[in-house]
N, C-alpha and C positions, 0 to 999 in steps of 0.2 A: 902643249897641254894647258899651258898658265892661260895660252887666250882663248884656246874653245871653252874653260870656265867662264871668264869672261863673258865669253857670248852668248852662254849659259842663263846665266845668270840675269843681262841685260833683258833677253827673251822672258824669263820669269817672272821679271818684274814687270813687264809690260802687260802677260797675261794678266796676274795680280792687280794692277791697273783698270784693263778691260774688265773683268771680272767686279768689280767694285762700283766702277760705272754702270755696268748693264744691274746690280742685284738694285740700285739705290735711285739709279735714272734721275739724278737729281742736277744734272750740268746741263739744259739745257741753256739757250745764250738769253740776255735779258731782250724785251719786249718793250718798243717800244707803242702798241695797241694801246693809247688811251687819250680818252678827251677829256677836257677842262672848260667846264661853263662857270659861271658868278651864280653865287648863293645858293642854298640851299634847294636839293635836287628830289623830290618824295616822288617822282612820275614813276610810271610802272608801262609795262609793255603794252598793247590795244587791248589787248586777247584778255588782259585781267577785269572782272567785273564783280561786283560787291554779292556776297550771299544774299540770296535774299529774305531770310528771316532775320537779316541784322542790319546794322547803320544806326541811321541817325533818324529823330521825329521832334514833332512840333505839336504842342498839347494844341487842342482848341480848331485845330484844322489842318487841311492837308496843305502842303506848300508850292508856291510854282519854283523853290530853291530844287533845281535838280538832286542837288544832294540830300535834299530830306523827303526820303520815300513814305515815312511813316510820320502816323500820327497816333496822337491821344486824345481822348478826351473822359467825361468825370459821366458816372451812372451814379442813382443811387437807388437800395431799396424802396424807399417809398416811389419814386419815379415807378420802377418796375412793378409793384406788387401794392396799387392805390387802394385796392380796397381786399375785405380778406375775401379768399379763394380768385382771387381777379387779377391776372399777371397782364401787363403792357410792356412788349417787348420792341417797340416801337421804335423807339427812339437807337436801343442797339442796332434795330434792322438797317437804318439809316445812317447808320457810320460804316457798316460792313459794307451795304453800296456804294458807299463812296469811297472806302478802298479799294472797293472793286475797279470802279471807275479810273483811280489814279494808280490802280496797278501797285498797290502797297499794299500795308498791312496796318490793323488799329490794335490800338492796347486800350485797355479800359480800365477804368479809375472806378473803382466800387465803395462808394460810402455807405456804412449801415447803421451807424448806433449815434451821431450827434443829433438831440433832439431839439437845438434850436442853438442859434452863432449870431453873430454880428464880427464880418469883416470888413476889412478893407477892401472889398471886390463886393462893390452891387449888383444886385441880379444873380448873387450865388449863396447866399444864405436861406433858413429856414429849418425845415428836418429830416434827415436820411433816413432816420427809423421811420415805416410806416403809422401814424398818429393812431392809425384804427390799433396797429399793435401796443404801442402805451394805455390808447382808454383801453384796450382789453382786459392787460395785463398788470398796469398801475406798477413799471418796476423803479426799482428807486433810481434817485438821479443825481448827480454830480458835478460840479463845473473841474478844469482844469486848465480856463483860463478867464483871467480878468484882468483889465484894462483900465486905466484911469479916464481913456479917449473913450469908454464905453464898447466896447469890442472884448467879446467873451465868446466861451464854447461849455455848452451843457449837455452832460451827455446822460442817455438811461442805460444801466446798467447791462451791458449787453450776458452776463452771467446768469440773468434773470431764469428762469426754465422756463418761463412761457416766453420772453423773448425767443431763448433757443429754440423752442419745438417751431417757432412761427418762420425762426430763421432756417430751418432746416427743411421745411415744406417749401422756400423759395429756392432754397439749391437744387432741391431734387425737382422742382420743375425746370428749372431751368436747366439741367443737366437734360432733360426730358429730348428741349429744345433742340439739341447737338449742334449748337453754335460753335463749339469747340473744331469741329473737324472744318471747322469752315478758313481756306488756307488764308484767308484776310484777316483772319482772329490771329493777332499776334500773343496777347497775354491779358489776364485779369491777378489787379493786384488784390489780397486778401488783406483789408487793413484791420486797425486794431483799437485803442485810443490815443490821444496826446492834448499835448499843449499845442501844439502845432495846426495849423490847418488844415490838415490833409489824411487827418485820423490814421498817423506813426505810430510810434512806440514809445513817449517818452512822458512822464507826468512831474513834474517838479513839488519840492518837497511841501510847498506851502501848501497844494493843494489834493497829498497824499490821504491826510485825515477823513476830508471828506467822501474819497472811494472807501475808505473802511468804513465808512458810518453806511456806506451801500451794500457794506455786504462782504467788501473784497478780501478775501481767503486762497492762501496760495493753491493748494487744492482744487478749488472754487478756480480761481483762474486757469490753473494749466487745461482744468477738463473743458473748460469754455471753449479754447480757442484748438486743442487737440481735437473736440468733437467738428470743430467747422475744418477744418484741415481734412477728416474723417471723409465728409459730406463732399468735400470739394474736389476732393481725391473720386471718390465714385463716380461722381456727376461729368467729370474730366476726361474717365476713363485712360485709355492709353495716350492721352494728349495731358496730362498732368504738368508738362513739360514747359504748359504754359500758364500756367499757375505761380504766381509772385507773392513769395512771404516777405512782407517788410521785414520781418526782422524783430525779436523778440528784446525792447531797449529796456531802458533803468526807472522803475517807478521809487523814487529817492524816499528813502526811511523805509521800503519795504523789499524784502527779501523774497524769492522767487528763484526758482532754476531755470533760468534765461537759454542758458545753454541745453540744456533738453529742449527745450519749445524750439529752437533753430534743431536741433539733432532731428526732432520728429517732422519736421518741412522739410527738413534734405532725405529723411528713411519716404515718404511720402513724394517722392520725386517733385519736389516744388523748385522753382527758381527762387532766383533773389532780386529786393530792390531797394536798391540805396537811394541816396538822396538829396546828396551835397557834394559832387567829386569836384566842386570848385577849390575846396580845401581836400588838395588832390595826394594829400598822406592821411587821411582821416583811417578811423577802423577801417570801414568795409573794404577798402582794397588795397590795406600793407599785412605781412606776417600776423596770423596764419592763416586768414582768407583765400579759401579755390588751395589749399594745401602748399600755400608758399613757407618760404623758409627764409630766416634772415644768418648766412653765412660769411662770416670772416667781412663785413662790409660791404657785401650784396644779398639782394634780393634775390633767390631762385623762384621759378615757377616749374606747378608740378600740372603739366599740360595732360595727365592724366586721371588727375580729379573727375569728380562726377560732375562741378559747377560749369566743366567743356563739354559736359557729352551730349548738348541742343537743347537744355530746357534754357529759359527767359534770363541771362544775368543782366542788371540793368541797373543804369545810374542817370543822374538828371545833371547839364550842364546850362541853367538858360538864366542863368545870373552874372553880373558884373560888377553890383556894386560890392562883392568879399574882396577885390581889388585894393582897395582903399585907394590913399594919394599914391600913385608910383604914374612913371611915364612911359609913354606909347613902346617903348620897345618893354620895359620891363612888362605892361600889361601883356602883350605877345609873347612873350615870353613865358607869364603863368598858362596863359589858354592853352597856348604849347603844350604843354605840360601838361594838362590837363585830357586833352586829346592823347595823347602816348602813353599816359598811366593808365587810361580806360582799355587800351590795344594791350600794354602789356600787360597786364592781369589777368585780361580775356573776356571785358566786358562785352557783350554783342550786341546791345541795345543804350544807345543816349539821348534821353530829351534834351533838346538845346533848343537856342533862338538865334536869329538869323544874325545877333549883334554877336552872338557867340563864336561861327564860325567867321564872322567877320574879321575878327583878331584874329583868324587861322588858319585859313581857308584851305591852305596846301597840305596841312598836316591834320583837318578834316574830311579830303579827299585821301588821303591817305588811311585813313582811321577808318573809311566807308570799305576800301579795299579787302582791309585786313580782318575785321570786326568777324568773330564768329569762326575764323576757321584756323587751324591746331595746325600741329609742324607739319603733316603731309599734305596737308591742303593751301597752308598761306603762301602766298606769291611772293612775300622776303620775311628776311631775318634780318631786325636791327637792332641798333646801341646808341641809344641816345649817351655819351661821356658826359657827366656831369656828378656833381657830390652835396649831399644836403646834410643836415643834423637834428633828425628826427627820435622823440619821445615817447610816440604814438604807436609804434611794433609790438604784438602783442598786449597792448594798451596797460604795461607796466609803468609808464613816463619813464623807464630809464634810457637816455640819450644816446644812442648809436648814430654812427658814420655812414648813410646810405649814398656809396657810390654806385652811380651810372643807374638809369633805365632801360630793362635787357628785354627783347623779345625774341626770340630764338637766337639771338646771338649775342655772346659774352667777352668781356672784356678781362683780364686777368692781369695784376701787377705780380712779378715775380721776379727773382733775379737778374737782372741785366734790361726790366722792363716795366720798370716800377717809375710810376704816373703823377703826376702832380695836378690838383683843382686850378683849374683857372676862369677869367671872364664870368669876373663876379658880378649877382644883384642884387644890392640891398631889397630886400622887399620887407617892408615893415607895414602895411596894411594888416588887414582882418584874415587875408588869405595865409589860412595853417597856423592862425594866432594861435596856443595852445598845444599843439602838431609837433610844433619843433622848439632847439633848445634856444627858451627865450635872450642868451648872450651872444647867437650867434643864427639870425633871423635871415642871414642871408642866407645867399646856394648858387654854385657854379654851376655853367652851363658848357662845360669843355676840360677834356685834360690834355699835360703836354708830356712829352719827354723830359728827362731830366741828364741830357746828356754833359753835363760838367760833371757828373756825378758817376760816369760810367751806365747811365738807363738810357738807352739809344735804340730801343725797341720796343712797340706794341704791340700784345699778341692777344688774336682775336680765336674765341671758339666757338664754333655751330653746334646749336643743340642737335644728337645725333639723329633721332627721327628725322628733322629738316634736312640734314644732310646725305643718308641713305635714301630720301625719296627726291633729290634732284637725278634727273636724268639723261642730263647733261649738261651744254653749255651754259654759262651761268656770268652774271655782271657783280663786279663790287663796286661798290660807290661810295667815296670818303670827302667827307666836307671837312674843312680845313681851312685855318685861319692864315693867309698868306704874310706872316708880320715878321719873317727873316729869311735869310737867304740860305736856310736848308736845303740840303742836297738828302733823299731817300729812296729809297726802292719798295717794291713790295712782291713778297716773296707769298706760292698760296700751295699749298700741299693739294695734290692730284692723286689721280688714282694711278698715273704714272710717271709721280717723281714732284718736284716741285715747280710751277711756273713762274720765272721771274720777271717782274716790269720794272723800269725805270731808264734812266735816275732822270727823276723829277729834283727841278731846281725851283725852289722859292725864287719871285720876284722883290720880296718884302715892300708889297703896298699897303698893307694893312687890310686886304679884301678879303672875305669870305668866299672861297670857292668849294664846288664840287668834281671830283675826278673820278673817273669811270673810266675802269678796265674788265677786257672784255674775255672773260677765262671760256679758253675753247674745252678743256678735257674736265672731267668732271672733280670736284673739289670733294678731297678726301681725306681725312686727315691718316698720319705719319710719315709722311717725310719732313717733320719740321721739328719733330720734340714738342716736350708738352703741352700732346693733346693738341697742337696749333690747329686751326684751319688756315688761315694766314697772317704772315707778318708784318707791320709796317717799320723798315730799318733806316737809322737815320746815318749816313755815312760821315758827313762832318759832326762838329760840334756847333751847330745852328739847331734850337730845339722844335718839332715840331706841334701844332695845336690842334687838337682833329674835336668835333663835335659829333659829327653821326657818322656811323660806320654801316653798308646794307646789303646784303646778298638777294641777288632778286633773280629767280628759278628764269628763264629764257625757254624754254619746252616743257 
């Protein structure tokens, strides 16, 4: 009787056993499926190819850079509308054919209200506003910039009402036109005034006085530029989409609700356009821009904002001197940076210059790929690991810890997995002077383990949209600093069970590699705990240093 217990017994256990296996399917045996190339790996499968209302453009002409399908360049009212009732739409017609030709798209640069400049670009100064509309209407005028080199901007008061009514007979003509629907029209920015060139949003305090002495009334303002918003909206019709509000900036000494003027551009289906993502933590793209959020020391993105749903988001990268003195890897390194913060925010559209992708070229082909399309559409999910110490969040200067840049995919410290900064750059130029905490100017490009410490783990999460729309077989790819003789694996939750690869043995040459493994079953998360998509586990105590981590869809 004692041994048929026994045998009882052994049998139940076993079932118990089986049973455990088959509900959790998580013992399949480890995989050795993966390859290892030197340096950093952004390629994508043949089959991926860039949207095409997004990438990258080159103001002034179209480019023979394969990568720059779009272009820009500058209109202005008086151009269009030289004499009154008398529109010449000429010169637009002629950038539209010539996107047509190069199989792009143009954005257009609309000047209206500077009545006469002196810059540092000859052959571009003079008056936006139509001259017949000043002697018409005699409205008052203002500079908001001057120069000791003699280079100024004077402007007439675009609040004017005969301004307005003059400026709104040229919208509704040219709404008339339906250039809008024409697919080579990528966007028309609605500018405003500044200090700046390019009639922005910004006037500085010295030369506030004088727009009061024009007249300027908050009142008086909002309906000014609410009425061309109005006009520009109709004229656009259901292509508003491609409509660019710079952006409602700071006229120093005077008060204004800034933020209704941007509320009534986003209720108005308008895009946006920034201006400076060289200093690539500035406002327009940290918390709470496109409805991001800055939690526990990352940045979330809410990839269901309205600023993803296809109208123009758009920023300019074609500078180099914000750089200051730093050296050829740290410069590659901002541009870097600079390319992945525009990807992950969700900007769809970048002016650059050919010196710009130069510094980048791999992670500007990669930025073309991505640009413009949301988690069931992009072709990966990345993690750039990296930590900075930025003031600029919510534009309170109070100094938070922004670890890693996430685009559908998250990096998480938590018990037994908790990450340390490493592969530091001092960058002490111009780039983010202001952005971040001035005692601590530099910023990690990588984290490690911290396995003396018991954190022998990195766990990665896929945003869930991304991950409910792969439909199968799918690639990870993790770059990784070869500088010890760590031993790891990598563990990835399926929809049946967990896949396990490894062990991967460090050479410790000090080289930067990429490793690619190649997941047959689809990537699912729970079998891993917390929320995992997959793991990276280090089994000795050699730490490991990973910089980009990227899921990239295979069907």
């Amino acid at each position: 009787m004692k041994k048929t217990w026994i045998l009882l017994l052994l049998i139940s256990n076993l079932l118990s056993a089986s049973c455990e296996k088959e509900n959790n399917v998580v013992d399949n045996d480890f995989k050795n499926e993966f390859t290892i190339s030197s340096g950093e790996d952004w390629s994508f499968p043949t089959w991926v190819k860039p949207k095409y209302e997004s990438g990258l453009g080159y103001m002034g002409e179209f480019s023979s850079n394969p990568k720059i399908k779009h272009a820009g360049t500058t209109l202005t009212w008086a151009m269009l509308n030289p004499s009154e009732g008398v529109y010449d739409f000429s010169e637009l017609e002629k950038w539209l054919k010539k996107a047509e030709e190069a199989d792009g798209m143009i954005l257009f640069r609309l000047k209206a209200s500077v009545l006469d400049r002196k810059s540092p670009w000859e052959g571009t100064d003079g008056s936006f506003i139509p001259p017949w509309v000043v002697e018409k209407h005699q409205p008052k005028t203002f500079y908001t910039r001057k120069e000791d080199n003699g280079n100024y901007l004077l402007y007439a008061a675009p609040w004017d009402s005969g301004v307005q009514n003059e400026f709104k007979k040229f919208v509704e003509e040219f709404g008339k036109r339906e250039y809008f629907a024409n697919k080579h029209f990528l966007a028309i920015y609605l500018h405003a005034m500044s200090r700046s060139y390019g009639e922005e949003f910004f006037i500085s305090e010295e030369f506030t006085p004088q727009l009061l002495e024009a007249g300027l009334e908050a009142d008086l303002l909002m309906k000014c530029f609410k009425d061309r918003m109005d006009w520009w909206s109709e004229a656009a019709g259901k292509y508003s989409h491609k409509l660019a509000w710079v952006g409602a900036g700071s006229i120093q000494g005077f008060d204004y609700p800034k933020e209704e003027l941007d509320r009534y551009a986003d209720q108005n289906g308008f895009g946006r356009r920034g201006g400076f993502i060289e200093n690539y933590f500035y406002e327009p793209v940290v918390p709470p821009v496109a409805g991001q959020k800055y939690v526990n020391g990352y940045v979330i993105n809410d990839w269901g904002h309205f600023f993803h749903d296809g109208r123009i988001f758009g920023d300019e990268s074609e500078e180099t001197d914000e750089f200051g003195v730093a050296s050829d890897e740290e410069i590659r390194f901002m541009q870097q940076s600079i390319f992945y913060q525009a990807a992950r925010v969700g900007i769809n559209f970048l002016w650059v210059s050919e010196k710009n992708i130069s510094l980048a070229p791999k992670v500007a082909d990669w930025y073309c790929m991505v640009a413009g399309k949301g988690p069931t559409e992009s072709p990966d999910a990345s993690c750039w690991l990296r930590e900075a110490y930025v003031r600029s969040i919510y534009g309170d200067k109070k100094i938070r810890t922004w670890k890693n840049f996430e685009r559908l995919l998250m990096q998480r410290d938590m018990e037994g997995a908790k990450t340390l900064p490493v592969e530091k750059y001092n960058l002490n130029g111009d780039n983010n002077k202001g952005k971040k905490d001035p005692s601590r100017m530099y910023e990690y490009s990588a984290r490690r383990t911290d396995t003396a410490n018991g954190q022998t783990k990195m766990i990665f999460i896929l945003n869930d949209e991304f991950e409910q729309s792969l439909k199968g077989n799918s690639q990870i790819k993790i770059t990784y600093l070869d500088n010890t003789s760590s031993e790891w694996n990598l563990l990835v939750s399926t929809k049946n069970g967990t896949s396990k690869f490894g062990t991967i043995k460090g050479k410790n040459d000090g080289k930067w590699k990429t490793i690619t493994f190649s997941v047959e079953d689809k990537i699912n998360k729970g079998s891993l705990g917390n929320g995992a998509s997959f793991i990276i586990d280090v089994k000795n105590r050699k730490d490991l240093t990973v910089k980009h981590a990227r899921v990239i869809r295979m069907v």
